[in-house]
C-alpha positions in Angstrom: 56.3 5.2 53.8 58.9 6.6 51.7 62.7 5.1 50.5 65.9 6.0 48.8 64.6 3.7 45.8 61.4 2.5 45.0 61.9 -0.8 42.1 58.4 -0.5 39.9 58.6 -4.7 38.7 59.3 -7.8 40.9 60.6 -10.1 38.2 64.2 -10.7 37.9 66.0 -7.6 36.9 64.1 -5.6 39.8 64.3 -8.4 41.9 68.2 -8.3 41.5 67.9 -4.3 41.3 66.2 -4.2 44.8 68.9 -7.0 46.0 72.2 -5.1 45.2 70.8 -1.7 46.4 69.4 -3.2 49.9 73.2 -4.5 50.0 74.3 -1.2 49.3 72.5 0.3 52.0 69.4 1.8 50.2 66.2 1.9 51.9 64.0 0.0 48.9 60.4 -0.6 48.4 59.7 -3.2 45.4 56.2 -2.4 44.3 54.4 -4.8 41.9 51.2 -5.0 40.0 50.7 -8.5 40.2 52.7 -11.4 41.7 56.8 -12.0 42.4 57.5 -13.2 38.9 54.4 -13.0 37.6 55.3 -11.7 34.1 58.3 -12.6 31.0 60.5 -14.5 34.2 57.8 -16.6 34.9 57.7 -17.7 31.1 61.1 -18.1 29.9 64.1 -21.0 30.0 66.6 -19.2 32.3 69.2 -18.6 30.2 72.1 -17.2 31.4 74.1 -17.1 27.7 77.4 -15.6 26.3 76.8 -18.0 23.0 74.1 -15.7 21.5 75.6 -12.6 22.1 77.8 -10.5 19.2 80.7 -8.6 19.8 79.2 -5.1 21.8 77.7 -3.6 24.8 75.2 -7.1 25.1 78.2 -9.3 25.0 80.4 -7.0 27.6 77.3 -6.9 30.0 76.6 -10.7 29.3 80.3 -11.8 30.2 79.9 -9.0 33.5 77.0 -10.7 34.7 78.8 -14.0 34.8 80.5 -13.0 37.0 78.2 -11.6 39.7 76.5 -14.8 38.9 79.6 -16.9 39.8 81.3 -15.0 42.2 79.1 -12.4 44.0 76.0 -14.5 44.6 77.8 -18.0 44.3 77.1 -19.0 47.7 73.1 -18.5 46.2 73.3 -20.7 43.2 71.6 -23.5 44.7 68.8 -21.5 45.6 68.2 -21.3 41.9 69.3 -24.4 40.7 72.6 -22.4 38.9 73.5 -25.0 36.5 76.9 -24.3 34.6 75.9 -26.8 31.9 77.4 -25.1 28.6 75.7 -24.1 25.3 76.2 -26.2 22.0 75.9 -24.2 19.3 75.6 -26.3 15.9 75.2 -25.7 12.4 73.3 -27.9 9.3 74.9 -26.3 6.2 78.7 -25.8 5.5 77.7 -22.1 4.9 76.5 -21.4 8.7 79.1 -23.9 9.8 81.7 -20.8 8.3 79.6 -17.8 9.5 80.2 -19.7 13.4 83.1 -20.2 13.0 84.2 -16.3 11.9 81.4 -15.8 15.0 83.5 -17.4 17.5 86.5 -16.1 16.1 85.4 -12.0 17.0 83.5 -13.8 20.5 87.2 -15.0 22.0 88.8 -11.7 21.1 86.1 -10.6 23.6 87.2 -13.1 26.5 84.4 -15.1 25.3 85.2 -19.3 26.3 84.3 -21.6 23.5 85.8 -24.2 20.8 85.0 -25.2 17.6 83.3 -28.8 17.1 83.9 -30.4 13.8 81.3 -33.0 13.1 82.8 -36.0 14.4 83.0 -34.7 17.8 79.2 -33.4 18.0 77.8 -36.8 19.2 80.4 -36.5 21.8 78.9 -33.7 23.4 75.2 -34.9 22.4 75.1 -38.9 21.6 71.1 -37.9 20.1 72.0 -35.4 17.8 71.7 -36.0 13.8 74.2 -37.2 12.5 73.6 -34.5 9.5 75.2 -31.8 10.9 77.9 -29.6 9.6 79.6 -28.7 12.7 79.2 -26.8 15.8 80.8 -24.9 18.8 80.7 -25.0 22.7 80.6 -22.5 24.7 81.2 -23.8 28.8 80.5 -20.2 30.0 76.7 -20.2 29.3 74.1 -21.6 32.0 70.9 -21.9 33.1 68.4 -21.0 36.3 65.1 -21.3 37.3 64.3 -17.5 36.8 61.3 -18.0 39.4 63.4 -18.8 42.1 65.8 -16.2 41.3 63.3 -13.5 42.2 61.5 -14.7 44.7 65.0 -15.5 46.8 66.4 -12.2 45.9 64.1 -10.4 47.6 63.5 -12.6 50.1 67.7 -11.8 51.1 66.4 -8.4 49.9 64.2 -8.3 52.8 66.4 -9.5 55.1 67.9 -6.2 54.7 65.1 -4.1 55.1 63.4 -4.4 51.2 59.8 -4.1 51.7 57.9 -5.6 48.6 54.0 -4.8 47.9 53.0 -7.2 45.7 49.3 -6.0 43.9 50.0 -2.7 43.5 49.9 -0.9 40.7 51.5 2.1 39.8 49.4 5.5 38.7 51.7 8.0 38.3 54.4 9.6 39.8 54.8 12.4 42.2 56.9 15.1 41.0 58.5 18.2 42.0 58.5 20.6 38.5 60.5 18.1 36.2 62.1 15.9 39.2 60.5 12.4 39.8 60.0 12.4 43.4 58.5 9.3 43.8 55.4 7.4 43.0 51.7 7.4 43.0 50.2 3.4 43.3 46.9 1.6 44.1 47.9 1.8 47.7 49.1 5.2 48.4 52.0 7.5 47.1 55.5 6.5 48.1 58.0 9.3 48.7 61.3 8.2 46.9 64.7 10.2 46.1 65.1 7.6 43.1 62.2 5.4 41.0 63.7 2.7 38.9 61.1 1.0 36.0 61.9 -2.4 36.1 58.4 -2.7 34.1 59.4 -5.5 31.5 57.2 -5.7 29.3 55.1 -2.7 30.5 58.1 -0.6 30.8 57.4 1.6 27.8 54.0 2.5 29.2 55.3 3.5 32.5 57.7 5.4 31.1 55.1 7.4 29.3 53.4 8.3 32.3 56.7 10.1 33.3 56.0 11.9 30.0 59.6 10.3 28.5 59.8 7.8 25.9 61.5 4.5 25.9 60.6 2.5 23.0 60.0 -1.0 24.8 57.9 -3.3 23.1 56.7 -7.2 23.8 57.8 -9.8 21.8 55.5 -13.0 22.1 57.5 -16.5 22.3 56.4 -20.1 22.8 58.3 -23.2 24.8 57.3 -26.5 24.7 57.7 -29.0 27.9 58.0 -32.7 26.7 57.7 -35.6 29.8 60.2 -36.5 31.8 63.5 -37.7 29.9 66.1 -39.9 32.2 68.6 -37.3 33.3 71.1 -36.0 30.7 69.6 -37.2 28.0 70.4 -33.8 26.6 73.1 -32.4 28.5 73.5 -28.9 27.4 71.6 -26.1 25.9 71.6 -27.2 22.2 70.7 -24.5 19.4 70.8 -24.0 16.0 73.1 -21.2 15.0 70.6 -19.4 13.4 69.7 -18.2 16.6 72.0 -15.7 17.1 70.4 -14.2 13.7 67.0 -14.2 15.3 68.2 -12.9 18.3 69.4 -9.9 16.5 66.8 -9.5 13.9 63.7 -6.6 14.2 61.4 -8.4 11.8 57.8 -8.4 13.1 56.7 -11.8 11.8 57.1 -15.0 13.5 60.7 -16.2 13.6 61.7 -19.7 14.4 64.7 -21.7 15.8 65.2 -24.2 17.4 66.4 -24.3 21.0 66.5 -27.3 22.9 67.6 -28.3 26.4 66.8 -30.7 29.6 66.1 -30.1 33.1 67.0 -31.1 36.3 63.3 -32.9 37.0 63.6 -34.4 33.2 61.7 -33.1 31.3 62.7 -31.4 27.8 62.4 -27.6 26.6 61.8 -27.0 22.9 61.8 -23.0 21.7 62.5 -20.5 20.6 60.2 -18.3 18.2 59.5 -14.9 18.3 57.0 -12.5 16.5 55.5 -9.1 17.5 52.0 -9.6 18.3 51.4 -6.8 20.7 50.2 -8.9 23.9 47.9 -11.4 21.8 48.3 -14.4 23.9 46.4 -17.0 21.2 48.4 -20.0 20.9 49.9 -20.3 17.5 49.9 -24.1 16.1 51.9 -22.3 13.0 55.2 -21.6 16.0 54.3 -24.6 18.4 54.7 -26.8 15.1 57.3 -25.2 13.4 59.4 -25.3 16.7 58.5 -29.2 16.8 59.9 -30.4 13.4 63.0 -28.1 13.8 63.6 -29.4 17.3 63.0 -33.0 15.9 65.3 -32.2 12.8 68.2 -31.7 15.7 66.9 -35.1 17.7 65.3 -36.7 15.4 64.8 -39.3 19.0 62.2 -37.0 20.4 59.2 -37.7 17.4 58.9 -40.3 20.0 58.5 -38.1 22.9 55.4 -36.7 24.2 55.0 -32.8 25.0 53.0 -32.7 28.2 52.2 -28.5 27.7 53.1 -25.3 25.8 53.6 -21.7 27.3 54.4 -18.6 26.1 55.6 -15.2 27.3 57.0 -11.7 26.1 60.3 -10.6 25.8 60.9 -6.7 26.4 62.0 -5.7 23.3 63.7 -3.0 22.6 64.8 -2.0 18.5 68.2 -1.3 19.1 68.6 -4.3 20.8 69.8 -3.1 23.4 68.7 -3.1 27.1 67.8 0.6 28.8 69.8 0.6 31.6 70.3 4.1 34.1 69.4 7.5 35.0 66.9 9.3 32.4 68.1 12.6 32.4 64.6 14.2 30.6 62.9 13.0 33.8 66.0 13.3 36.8 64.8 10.8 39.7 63.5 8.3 36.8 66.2 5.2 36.4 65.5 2.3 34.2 66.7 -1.3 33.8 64.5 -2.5 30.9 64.1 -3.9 27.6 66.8 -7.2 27.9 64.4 -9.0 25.0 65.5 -12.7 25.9 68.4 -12.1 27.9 66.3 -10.6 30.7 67.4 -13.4 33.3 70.7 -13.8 32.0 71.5 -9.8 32.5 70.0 -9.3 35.7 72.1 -9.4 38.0 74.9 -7.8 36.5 72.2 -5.3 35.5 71.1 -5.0 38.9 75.0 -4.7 40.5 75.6 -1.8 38.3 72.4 0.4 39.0 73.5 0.3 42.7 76.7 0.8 42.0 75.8 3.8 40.2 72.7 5.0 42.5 75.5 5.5 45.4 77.7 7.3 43.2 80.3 4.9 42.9 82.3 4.4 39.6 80.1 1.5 37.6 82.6 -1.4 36.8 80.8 -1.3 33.3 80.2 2.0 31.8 76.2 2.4 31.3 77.1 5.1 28.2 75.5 2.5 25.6 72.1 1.6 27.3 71.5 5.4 28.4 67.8 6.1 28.4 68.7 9.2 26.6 69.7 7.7 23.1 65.8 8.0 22.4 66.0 11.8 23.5 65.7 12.9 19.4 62.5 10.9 19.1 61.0 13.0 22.2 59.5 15.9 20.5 57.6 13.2 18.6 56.3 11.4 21.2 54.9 14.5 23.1 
C-alpha cells in the first residue's frame, strides 16, 4: 500500500484534509488510532464561529472557512445538521458592554457580519434572557454542526473517491529517506507516502516529536453540560457571555470559566465553556461543572428549573500562540500539519482542509498559510533536541 498523502487523525480537520485532497486527485490513506471521531470532535459543541475571533490570521481563516462551509460543501450541510443559527454575544456590565462594542467595531472592518444590541432589544433575540444585562451583539455568520457527522460523512464522500481509512492503527514512526519523511511506520505495516500530514489533535505534539521536530501542541481539558429536552427554540441562538472571547484568547493554566449556552435540534440544552490545562486528567471537576451552572443560570435564570441529564468533557489542541499549525514543516520536508485549532477545531476544518490541498498540488492557496507555518517554533528546536 502506499499514497500521495497519508492523513495521521480521523476527526474533523483530517477528515476534511483527506476530503479536499481525494477531490483534488490525491491518492489518500487516513490512518487512525482509534475510532472516526473518537477524540476532541467527538466532545465538543460544533461551533462553527466568527463572534469569538479577534482581528488576525484566526479571524481571516474563520471567515474563509465559511465559506467552504456555505458554498463548497453546501449541498452536504444536511448531512451534518449545518445550522446557520447566529451567535448572541452579550454583556452584564457597562464596562464589557464598551469593550464589545470597540470589538465589533475592528471585527466589521474585517468583513465580519454583526450588530450591536442595546438592552431593550436582547429579549428580542432571546425572550429567556435576564433582564440585567448591559447589552449585547449578533453575529448571523456564526453556526453550528454535529462535528461527528461531519467526519464520518467526509470520508465516507472521501472514500467514494478512492480514500482508504484504517481505523485502529496506530502510528510508530515514520519511514525516512536521510531528513525526508517518506511515509509512515503503524500498527499495521509501513505505508509508502510522498506527503504525511499530522492531523493528531490533541496527540499532535507527540507525533511530531517522533519526526524529531517540535510543535508545541498541548490539551486543554473542557466540560459541557447536556440538560433534557427543551421544546424547540427555546434558545434560539448560541448565547455567550463576552468574556468569552477573553478566555478564548488567554494562556492561563488554571480553570477558566464562561458561560456558553445553546439548544439543539433534538431539544436538549448545552451549557459550557471552561478551560484549564490539566494534561489529559479526565476527573470530573464539580468546581467547572458548577461554576458553568450558576453562570449559565445567571444568563437564563429559567433553567434552575431544568434538569442536566449528563456532563462530558474533552481537550482542545492548544497551541500558545493561539494559533493553529497549518502546512509544510520544512525541518522535516514530507511532514505537513493541520493542528492545534484549540476550540475552533470544527469550525476551521474545512477551510483548513481546502487549503492544505490546495497547497499539496502546488496550486496558489486562496489564504496565505505564512502565519500558521510550522516553522515559527524552528528557534525553540535546538532546545527540544
Amino acid at each position: 500500500m502506499s499514497a500521495d498523502l497519508v492523513v495521521v487523525g480521523a476527526g474533523v480537520v483530517g477528515a476534511a484534509s483527506a476530503y479536499f485532497a481525494a477531490l483534488a486527485g490525491l491518492r489518500v490513506v487516513v490512518v487512525e488510532r482509534g475510532a472516526i471521531a473518537g477524540g476532541t470532535s467527538s466532545a465538543g459543541e460544533g461551533n462553527v464561529l466568527v463572534s469569538d475571533k479577534q482581528a488576525g490570521p484566526e479571524l481571516d481563516l474563520a471567515l474563509y472557512s465559511q465559506r467552504v462551509w456555505r458554498e463548497d460543501l453546501a449541498e452536504h450541510g444536511d448531512l451534518w445538521e449545518f445550522e446557520a443559527k447566529g451567535g448572541l454575544v452579550v454583556a452584564a456590565s457597562e464596562q464589557s458592554h464598551a469593550a464589545l462594542r470597540e470589538l465589533t467595531v475592528h471585527q466589521r472592518r474585517c468583513g465580519v457580519e454583526v450588530r450591536d444590541v442595546p438592552r431593550a432589544e436582547l429579549r428580542d433575540y432571546e425572550p429567556h434572557l435576564s433582564p440585567r444585562l448591559a447589552g449585547g451583539a449578533y453575529y448571523p455568520q456564526d453556526a453550528q454542526v454535529q462535528p461527528m457527522l461531519v467526519a464520518a460523512h467526509l470520508l465516507r464522500l472521501a472514500r467514494e473517491r478512492g480514500t482508504r481509512v484504517r481505523t485502529h492503527t496506530e502510528v510508530t514512526g515514520f519511514l525516512r529517506d536521510g531528513p525526508r519523511v517518506t511515509g509512515v511506520r503503524t500498527s499495521g505495516g509501513d505505508i509508502p507516502a510522498s506527503a504525511v500530514l499530522n492531523a493528531a489533535g490533541t496527540w499532535a505534539g507527540d507525533l511530531a516529536g517522533r519526526a524529531g521536530v517540535r510543535v508545541p501542541v498541548l490539551p486543554r481539558r473542557g466540560f459541557v453540560l447536556v440538560t433534557q429536552p427543551m421544546p424547540p427554540r427555546t434558545i434560539r441562538h448560541k448565547v455567550y457571555a463576552a468574556e468569552y472571547v477573553g478566555d478564548v484568547s488567554s494562556s492561563d493554566a488554571a480553570l477558566q470559566t464562561s458561560p456558553v449556552v445553546e439548544g439543539t435540534v433534538g431539544g436538549t440544552i448545552l451549557i459550557g465553556a471552561s478551560r484549564e490545562r490539566v494534561g489529559l486528567d479526565r476527573t470530573m471537576s464539580v468546581t467547572a461543572v458548577g461554576t458553568l451552572a450558576a453562570k449559565a443560570i445567571a444568563l437564563f435564570p429559567m433553567l434552575r428549573q431544568i434538569r442536566v441529564m449528563r456532563t462530558y468533557l474533552g481537550f482542545r489542541p492548544y497551541c500558545p500562540d493561539h494559533l493553529p499549525v497549518i502546512g509544510p514543516d520544512t525541518r522535516a520536508p514530507g511532514l505537513w500539519h493541520a493542528c492545534g485549532h484549540e476550540g475552533a477545531g470544527i469550525g476551521l476544518s474545512v477551510g483548513t482542509g481546502k487549503l492544505i490541498a490546495q497547497a499539496l498540488v502546488g496550486e496558489r492557496t486562496d489564504l496565505s498559510l505564512t502565519p500558521f507555518a510550522p516553522d515559527r517554533f524552528a528557534q525553540d528546536e535546538e532546545a527540544f533536541r
